[in-house]
C-alpha positions as CSV (number, residue, x, y, z in Angstrom):
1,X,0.0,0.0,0.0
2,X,1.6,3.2,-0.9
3,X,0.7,6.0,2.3
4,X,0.2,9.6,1.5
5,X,0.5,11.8,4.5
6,X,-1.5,14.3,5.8
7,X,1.6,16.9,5.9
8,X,1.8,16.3,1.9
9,X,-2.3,17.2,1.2
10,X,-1.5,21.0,2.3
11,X,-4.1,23.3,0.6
12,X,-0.6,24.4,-1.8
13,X,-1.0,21.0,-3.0
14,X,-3.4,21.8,-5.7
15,X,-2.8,18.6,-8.3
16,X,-4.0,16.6,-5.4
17,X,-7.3,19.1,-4.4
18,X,-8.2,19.7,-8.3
19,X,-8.1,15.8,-8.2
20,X,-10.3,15.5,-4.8
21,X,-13.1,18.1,-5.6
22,X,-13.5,17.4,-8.8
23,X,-14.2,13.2,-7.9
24,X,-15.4,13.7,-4.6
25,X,-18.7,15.4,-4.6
26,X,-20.8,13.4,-7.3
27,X,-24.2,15.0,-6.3
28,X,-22.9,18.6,-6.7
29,X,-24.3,20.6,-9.6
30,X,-24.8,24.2,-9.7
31,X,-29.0,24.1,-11.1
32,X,-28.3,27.7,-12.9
33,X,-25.6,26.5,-15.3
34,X,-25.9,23.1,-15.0
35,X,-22.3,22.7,-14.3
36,X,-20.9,19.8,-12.2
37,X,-17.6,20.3,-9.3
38,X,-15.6,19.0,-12.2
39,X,-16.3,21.3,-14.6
40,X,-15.6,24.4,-12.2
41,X,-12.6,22.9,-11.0
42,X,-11.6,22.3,-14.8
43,X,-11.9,26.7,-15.2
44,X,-9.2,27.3,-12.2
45,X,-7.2,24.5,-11.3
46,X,-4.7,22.3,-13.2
47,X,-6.8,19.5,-13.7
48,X,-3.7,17.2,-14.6
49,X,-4.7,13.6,-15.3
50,X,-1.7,12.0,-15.7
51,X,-0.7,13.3,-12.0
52,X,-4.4,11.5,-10.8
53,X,-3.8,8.1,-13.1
54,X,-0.2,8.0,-11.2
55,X,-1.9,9.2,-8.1
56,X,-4.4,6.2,-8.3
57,X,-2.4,4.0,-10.0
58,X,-4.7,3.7,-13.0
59,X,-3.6,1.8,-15.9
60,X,-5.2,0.7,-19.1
61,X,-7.5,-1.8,-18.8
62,X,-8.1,-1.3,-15.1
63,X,-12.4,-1.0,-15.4
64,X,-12.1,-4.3,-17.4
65,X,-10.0,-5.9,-15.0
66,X,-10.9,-4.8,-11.2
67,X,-13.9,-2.4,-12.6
68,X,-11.4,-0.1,-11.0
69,X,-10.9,-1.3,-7.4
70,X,-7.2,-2.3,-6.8
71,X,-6.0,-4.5,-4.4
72,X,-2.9,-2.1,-3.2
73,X,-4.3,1.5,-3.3
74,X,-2.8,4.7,-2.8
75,X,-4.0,5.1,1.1
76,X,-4.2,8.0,3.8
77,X,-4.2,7.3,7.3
78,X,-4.3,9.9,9.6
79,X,-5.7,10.4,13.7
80,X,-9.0,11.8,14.0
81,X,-10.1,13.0,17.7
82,X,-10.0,10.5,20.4
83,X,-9.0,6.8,19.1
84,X,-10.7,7.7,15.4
85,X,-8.3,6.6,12.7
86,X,-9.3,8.0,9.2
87,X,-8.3,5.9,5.6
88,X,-8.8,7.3,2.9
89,X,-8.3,4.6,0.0
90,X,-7.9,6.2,-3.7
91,X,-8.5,3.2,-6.8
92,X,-9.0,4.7,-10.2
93,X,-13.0,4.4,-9.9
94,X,-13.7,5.4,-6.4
95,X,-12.2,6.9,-3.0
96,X,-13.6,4.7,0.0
97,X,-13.8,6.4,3.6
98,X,-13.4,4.4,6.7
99,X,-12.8,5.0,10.3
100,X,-11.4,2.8,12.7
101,X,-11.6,0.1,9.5
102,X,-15.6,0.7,9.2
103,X,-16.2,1.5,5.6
104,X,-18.2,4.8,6.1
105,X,-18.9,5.8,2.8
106,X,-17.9,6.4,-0.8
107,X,-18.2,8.9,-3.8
108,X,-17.8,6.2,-7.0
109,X,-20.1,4.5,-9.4
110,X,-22.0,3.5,-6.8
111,X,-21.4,6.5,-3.9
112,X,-22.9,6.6,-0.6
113,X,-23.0,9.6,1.1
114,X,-24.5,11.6,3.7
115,X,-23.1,9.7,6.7
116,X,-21.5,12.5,8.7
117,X,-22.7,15.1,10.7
118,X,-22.3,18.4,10.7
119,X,-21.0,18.7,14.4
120,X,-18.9,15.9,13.3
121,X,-16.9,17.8,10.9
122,X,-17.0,21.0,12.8
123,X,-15.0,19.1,15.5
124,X,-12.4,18.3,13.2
125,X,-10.9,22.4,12.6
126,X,-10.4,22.0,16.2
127,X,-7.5,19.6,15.5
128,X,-4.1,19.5,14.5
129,X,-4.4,19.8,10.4
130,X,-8.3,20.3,11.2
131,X,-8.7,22.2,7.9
132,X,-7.5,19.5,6.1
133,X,-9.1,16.8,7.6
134,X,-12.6,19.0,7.2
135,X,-12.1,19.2,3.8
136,X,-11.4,15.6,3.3
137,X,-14.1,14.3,5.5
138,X,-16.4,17.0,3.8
139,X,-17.9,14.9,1.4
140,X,-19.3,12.4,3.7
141,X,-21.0,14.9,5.6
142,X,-25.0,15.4,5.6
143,X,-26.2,19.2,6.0
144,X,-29.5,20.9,6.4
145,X,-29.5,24.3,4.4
146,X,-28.8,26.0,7.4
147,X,-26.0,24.0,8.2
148,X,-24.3,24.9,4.4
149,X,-25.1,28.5,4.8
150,X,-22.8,28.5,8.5
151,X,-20.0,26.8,6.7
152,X,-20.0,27.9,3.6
153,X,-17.9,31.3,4.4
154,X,-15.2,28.5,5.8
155,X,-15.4,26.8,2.3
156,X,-15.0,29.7,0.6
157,X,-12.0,30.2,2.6
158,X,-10.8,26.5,2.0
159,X,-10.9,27.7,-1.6
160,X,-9.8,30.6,-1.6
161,X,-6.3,28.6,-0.1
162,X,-6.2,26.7,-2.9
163,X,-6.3,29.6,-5.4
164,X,-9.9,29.4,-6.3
165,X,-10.5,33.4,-7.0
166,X,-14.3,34.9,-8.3
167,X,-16.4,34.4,-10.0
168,X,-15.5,30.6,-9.8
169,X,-14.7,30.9,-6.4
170,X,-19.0,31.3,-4.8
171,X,-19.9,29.0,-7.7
172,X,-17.5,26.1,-7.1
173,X,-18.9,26.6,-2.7
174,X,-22.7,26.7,-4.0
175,X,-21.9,23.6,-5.9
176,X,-20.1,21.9,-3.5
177,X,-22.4,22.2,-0.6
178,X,-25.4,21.6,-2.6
179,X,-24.7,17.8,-3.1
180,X,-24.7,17.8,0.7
181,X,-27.4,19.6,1.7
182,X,-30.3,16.8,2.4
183,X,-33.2,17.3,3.8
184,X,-33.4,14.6,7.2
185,X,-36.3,13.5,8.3
Protein backbone atom coordinates (compact mmCIF):
# COMPACT_ATOMS: atom_id res chain seq x y z
CA UNK A 1 0.00 0.00 0.00
CA UNK A 2 1.55 3.23 -0.90
CA UNK A 3 0.69 6.00 2.26
CA UNK A 4 0.24 9.64 1.47
CA UNK A 5 0.54 11.77 4.51
CA UNK A 6 -1.53 14.33 5.83
CA UNK A 7 1.64 16.89 5.95
CA UNK A 8 1.76 16.30 1.87
CA UNK A 9 -2.29 17.23 1.22
CA UNK A 10 -1.55 20.98 2.34
CA UNK A 11 -4.06 23.29 0.55
CA UNK A 12 -0.58 24.36 -1.83
CA UNK A 13 -1.04 20.96 -2.98
CA UNK A 14 -3.37 21.75 -5.71
CA UNK A 15 -2.81 18.61 -8.34
CA UNK A 16 -4.05 16.58 -5.37
CA UNK A 17 -7.31 19.13 -4.44
CA UNK A 18 -8.20 19.70 -8.33
CA UNK A 19 -8.12 15.80 -8.22
CA UNK A 20 -10.27 15.48 -4.77
CA UNK A 21 -13.12 18.10 -5.58
CA UNK A 22 -13.46 17.40 -8.82
CA UNK A 23 -14.20 13.18 -7.87
CA UNK A 24 -15.42 13.67 -4.57
CA UNK A 25 -18.67 15.41 -4.57
CA UNK A 26 -20.77 13.35 -7.30
CA UNK A 27 -24.21 15.01 -6.32
CA UNK A 28 -22.93 18.56 -6.67
CA UNK A 29 -24.31 20.56 -9.60
CA UNK A 30 -24.75 24.24 -9.66
CA UNK A 31 -28.97 24.12 -11.14
CA UNK A 32 -28.28 27.69 -12.88
CA UNK A 33 -25.64 26.45 -15.32
CA UNK A 34 -25.90 23.10 -15.02
CA UNK A 35 -22.26 22.74 -14.27
CA UNK A 36 -20.89 19.83 -12.22
CA UNK A 37 -17.56 20.28 -9.31
CA UNK A 38 -15.65 18.97 -12.19
CA UNK A 39 -16.33 21.30 -14.61
CA UNK A 40 -15.59 24.44 -12.24
CA UNK A 41 -12.59 22.93 -11.01
CA UNK A 42 -11.57 22.33 -14.80
CA UNK A 43 -11.92 26.66 -15.17
CA UNK A 44 -9.18 27.33 -12.19
CA UNK A 45 -7.20 24.53 -11.33
CA UNK A 46 -4.71 22.27 -13.21
CA UNK A 47 -6.76 19.50 -13.70
CA UNK A 48 -3.75 17.21 -14.65
CA UNK A 49 -4.67 13.64 -15.31
CA UNK A 50 -1.68 12.05 -15.75
CA UNK A 51 -0.72 13.32 -12.02
CA UNK A 52 -4.39 11.53 -10.75
CA UNK A 53 -3.82 8.05 -13.15
CA UNK A 54 -0.18 8.05 -11.23
CA UNK A 55 -1.90 9.22 -8.09
CA UNK A 56 -4.42 6.25 -8.26
CA UNK A 57 -2.38 4.04 -10.04
CA UNK A 58 -4.70 3.72 -12.96
CA UNK A 59 -3.55 1.77 -15.89
CA UNK A 60 -5.17 0.70 -19.08
CA UNK A 61 -7.49 -1.77 -18.76
CA UNK A 62 -8.13 -1.34 -15.05
CA UNK A 63 -12.36 -0.98 -15.41
CA UNK A 64 -12.10 -4.25 -17.36
CA UNK A 65 -9.98 -5.87 -15.04
CA UNK A 66 -10.90 -4.77 -11.24
CA UNK A 67 -13.91 -2.42 -12.59
CA UNK A 68 -11.41 -0.08 -11.05
CA UNK A 69 -10.92 -1.33 -7.39
CA UNK A 70 -7.15 -2.33 -6.78
CA UNK A 71 -5.97 -4.45 -4.38
CA UNK A 72 -2.92 -2.09 -3.16
CA UNK A 73 -4.34 1.54 -3.32
CA UNK A 74 -2.77 4.74 -2.76
CA UNK A 75 -4.03 5.15 1.08
CA UNK A 76 -4.18 7.95 3.84
CA UNK A 77 -4.22 7.33 7.28
CA UNK A 78 -4.30 9.95 9.58
CA UNK A 79 -5.70 10.39 13.69
CA UNK A 80 -9.00 11.80 13.95
CA UNK A 81 -10.14 12.96 17.66
CA UNK A 82 -9.97 10.50 20.36
CA UNK A 83 -9.05 6.82 19.11
CA UNK A 84 -10.75 7.74 15.38
CA UNK A 85 -8.30 6.57 12.73
CA UNK A 86 -9.32 7.96 9.21
CA UNK A 87 -8.32 5.89 5.63
CA UNK A 88 -8.79 7.30 2.86
CA UNK A 89 -8.27 4.59 -0.05
CA UNK A 90 -7.94 6.23 -3.72
CA UNK A 91 -8.52 3.20 -6.83
CA UNK A 92 -9.00 4.70 -10.17
CA UNK A 93 -12.98 4.36 -9.88
CA UNK A 94 -13.74 5.45 -6.38
CA UNK A 95 -12.23 6.86 -2.97
CA UNK A 96 -13.58 4.68 0.00
CA UNK A 97 -13.82 6.36 3.64
CA UNK A 98 -13.39 4.38 6.69
CA UNK A 99 -12.81 5.03 10.26
CA UNK A 100 -11.39 2.82 12.74
CA UNK A 101 -11.61 0.06 9.51
CA UNK A 102 -15.60 0.69 9.15
CA UNK A 103 -16.17 1.54 5.65
CA UNK A 104 -18.20 4.77 6.13
CA UNK A 105 -18.93 5.75 2.75
CA UNK A 106 -17.90 6.36 -0.80
CA UNK A 107 -18.17 8.90 -3.83
CA UNK A 108 -17.83 6.20 -7.00
CA UNK A 109 -20.12 4.50 -9.41
CA UNK A 110 -22.05 3.47 -6.79
CA UNK A 111 -21.35 6.49 -3.94
CA UNK A 112 -22.88 6.57 -0.61
CA UNK A 113 -23.05 9.61 1.12
CA UNK A 114 -24.51 11.61 3.69
CA UNK A 115 -23.14 9.71 6.74
CA UNK A 116 -21.48 12.48 8.67
CA UNK A 117 -22.73 15.08 10.70
CA UNK A 118 -22.28 18.43 10.70
CA UNK A 119 -21.00 18.74 14.36
CA UNK A 120 -18.91 15.92 13.34
CA UNK A 121 -16.92 17.75 10.86
CA UNK A 122 -16.98 21.00 12.76
CA UNK A 123 -14.96 19.11 15.54
CA UNK A 124 -12.35 18.29 13.23
CA UNK A 125 -10.89 22.41 12.64
CA UNK A 126 -10.42 22.04 16.18
CA UNK A 127 -7.53 19.59 15.52
CA UNK A 128 -4.11 19.51 14.45
CA UNK A 129 -4.39 19.82 10.36
CA UNK A 130 -8.32 20.34 11.16
CA UNK A 131 -8.72 22.19 7.92
CA UNK A 132 -7.55 19.51 6.10
CA UNK A 133 -9.14 16.85 7.59
CA UNK A 134 -12.60 19.05 7.23
CA UNK A 135 -12.07 19.16 3.78
CA UNK A 136 -11.41 15.55 3.28
CA UNK A 137 -14.07 14.30 5.52
CA UNK A 138 -16.38 16.98 3.76
CA UNK A 139 -17.85 14.86 1.37
CA UNK A 140 -19.35 12.43 3.73
CA UNK A 141 -21.00 14.95 5.55
CA UNK A 142 -25.05 15.42 5.55
CA UNK A 143 -26.23 19.19 6.03
CA UNK A 144 -29.50 20.93 6.45
CA UNK A 145 -29.47 24.30 4.41
CA UNK A 146 -28.80 26.03 7.43
CA UNK A 147 -25.97 24.02 8.19
CA UNK A 148 -24.26 24.89 4.40
CA UNK A 149 -25.09 28.54 4.81
CA UNK A 150 -22.84 28.50 8.49
CA UNK A 151 -19.97 26.79 6.74
CA UNK A 152 -19.97 27.94 3.56
CA UNK A 153 -17.94 31.34 4.45
CA UNK A 154 -15.15 28.47 5.79
CA UNK A 155 -15.38 26.81 2.33
CA UNK A 156 -15.03 29.71 0.60
CA UNK A 157 -12.01 30.23 2.60
CA UNK A 158 -10.82 26.48 2.03
CA UNK A 159 -10.85 27.70 -1.60
CA UNK A 160 -9.77 30.58 -1.61
CA UNK A 161 -6.34 28.59 -0.07
CA UNK A 162 -6.18 26.70 -2.92
CA UNK A 163 -6.31 29.58 -5.44
CA UNK A 164 -9.87 29.40 -6.26
CA UNK A 165 -10.49 33.38 -6.98
CA UNK A 166 -14.25 34.93 -8.26
CA UNK A 167 -16.44 34.42 -10.05
CA UNK A 168 -15.52 30.57 -9.77
CA UNK A 169 -14.74 30.88 -6.38
CA UNK A 170 -19.00 31.31 -4.75
CA UNK A 171 -19.94 29.01 -7.72
CA UNK A 172 -17.50 26.12 -7.11
CA UNK A 173 -18.87 26.63 -2.72
CA UNK A 174 -22.74 26.74 -3.99
CA UNK A 175 -21.90 23.57 -5.87
CA UNK A 176 -20.06 21.88 -3.54
CA UNK A 177 -22.44 22.15 -0.60
CA UNK A 178 -25.38 21.63 -2.64
CA UNK A 179 -24.69 17.85 -3.07
CA UNK A 180 -24.73 17.77 0.69
CA UNK A 181 -27.42 19.63 1.66
CA UNK A 182 -30.27 16.75 2.36
CA UNK A 183 -33.24 17.32 3.81
CA UNK A 184 -33.41 14.64 7.23
CA UNK A 185 -36.26 13.49 8.31
Amino acid sequence: MDLILLSDLTFGNTRFWAYFLSTSYPCGLLERTDETMYDLVQQVLPVDTQWSDTFTKSYDGVFEDSDGYLNDPTTLVASLEGDDVLEIEFHPGDTIFYINGEEIGCTGPHWKLWVLSCERIRRLLALPDGPVLFQLLLPMAVLTPEEAAEIRPLLLQHLSALGVTPPVLPAMADCLLSGLVRQIG
